[in-house]
BASEDREN-903424 format. One record per residue (C-alpha): x, y, z; residue in three letters; residue number from 1. Coordinates in steps of 0.2 Angstrom, whole numbers. Layout:
> X	Y	Z	ALA	NUM;
...
REM end
This chain:
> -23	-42	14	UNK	1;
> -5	-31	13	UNK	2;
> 14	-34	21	UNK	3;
> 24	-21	24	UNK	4;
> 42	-21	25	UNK	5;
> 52	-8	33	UNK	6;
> 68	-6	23	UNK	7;
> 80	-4	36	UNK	8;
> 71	-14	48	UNK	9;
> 66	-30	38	UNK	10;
> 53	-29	49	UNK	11;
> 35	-37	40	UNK	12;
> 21	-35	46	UNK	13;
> 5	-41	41	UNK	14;
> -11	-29	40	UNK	15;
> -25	-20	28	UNK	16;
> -29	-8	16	UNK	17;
> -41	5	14	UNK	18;
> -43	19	1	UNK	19;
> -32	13	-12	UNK	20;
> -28	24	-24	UNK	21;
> -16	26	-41	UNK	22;
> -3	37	-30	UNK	23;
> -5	27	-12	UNK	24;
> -16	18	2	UNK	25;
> -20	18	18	UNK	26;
> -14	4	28	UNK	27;
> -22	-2	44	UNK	28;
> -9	-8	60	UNK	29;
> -10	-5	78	UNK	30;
> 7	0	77	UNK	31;
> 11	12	62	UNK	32;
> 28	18	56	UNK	33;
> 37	32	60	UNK	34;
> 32	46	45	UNK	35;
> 45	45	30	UNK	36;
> 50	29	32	UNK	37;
> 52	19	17	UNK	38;
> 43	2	13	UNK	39;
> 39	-11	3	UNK	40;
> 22	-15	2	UNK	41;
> 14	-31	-6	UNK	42;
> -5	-32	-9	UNK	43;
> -13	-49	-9	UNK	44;
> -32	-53	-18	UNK	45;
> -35	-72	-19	UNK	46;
> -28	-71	-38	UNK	47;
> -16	-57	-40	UNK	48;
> -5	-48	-30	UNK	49;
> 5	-28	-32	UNK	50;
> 22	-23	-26	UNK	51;
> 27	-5	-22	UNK	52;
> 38	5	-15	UNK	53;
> 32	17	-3	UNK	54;
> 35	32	8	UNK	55;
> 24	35	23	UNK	56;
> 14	50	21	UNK	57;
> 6	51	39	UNK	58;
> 2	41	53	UNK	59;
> -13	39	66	UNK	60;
> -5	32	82	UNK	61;
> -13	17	86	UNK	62;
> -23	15	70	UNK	63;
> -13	17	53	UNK	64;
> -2	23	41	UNK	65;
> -4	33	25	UNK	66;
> 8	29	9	UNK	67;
> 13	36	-4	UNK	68;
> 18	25	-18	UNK	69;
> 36	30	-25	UNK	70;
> 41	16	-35	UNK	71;
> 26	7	-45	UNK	72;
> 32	-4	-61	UNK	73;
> 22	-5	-75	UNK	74;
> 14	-22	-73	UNK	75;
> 10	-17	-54	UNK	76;
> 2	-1	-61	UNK	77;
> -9	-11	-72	UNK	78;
> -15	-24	-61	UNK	79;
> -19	-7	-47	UNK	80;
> -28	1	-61	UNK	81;
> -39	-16	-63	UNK	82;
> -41	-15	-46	UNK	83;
> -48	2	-47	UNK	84;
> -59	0	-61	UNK	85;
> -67	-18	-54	UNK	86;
> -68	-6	-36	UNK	87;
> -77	7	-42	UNK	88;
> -82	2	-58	UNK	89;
> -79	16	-69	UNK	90;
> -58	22	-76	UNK	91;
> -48	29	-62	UNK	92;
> -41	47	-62	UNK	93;
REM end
């Protein structure tokens, strides 16, 4: 489970993540936002969670979003790179 905050906007919405990687995900919404627009996102699992700032990359109307992590502290980064290694079971790239 993800939020996502438009900076500007304040705007949260709530929605999913798919093919999360060490630079960015891909976010699942009916209503993506506009390409470049920068975000907060916050990923949830039932006993940690990550924040990042992000840009988004792409969108698919209707669909999703692509994001491109641009700000991932260090004990954000280890907890994705936990997430990773648990996901596919072997170090990430």
């Amino acid at each position: 489970m993800a939020e996502i905050v438009d900076d500007q906007e304040q705007a949260r919405k709530a929605s999913r993540v798919s093919e999360l990687s060490l630079h960015g995900c891909y976010v699942e919404m009916p209503n993506p936002f506009p390409q470049g627009t920068n975000v907060l996102i916050e990923i949830y699992t039932e006993t940690e969670f990550l924040e990042a700032h992000a840009t988004v990359a792409y969108l698919e109307p209707k669909q999703g979003m692509g994001l491109t992590f641009s700000d991932l502290p260090g004990h954000f980064e280890s907890v994705l790179k936990r997430w990773l290694v648990q996901a596919n079971g072997r170090q990430p790239h």
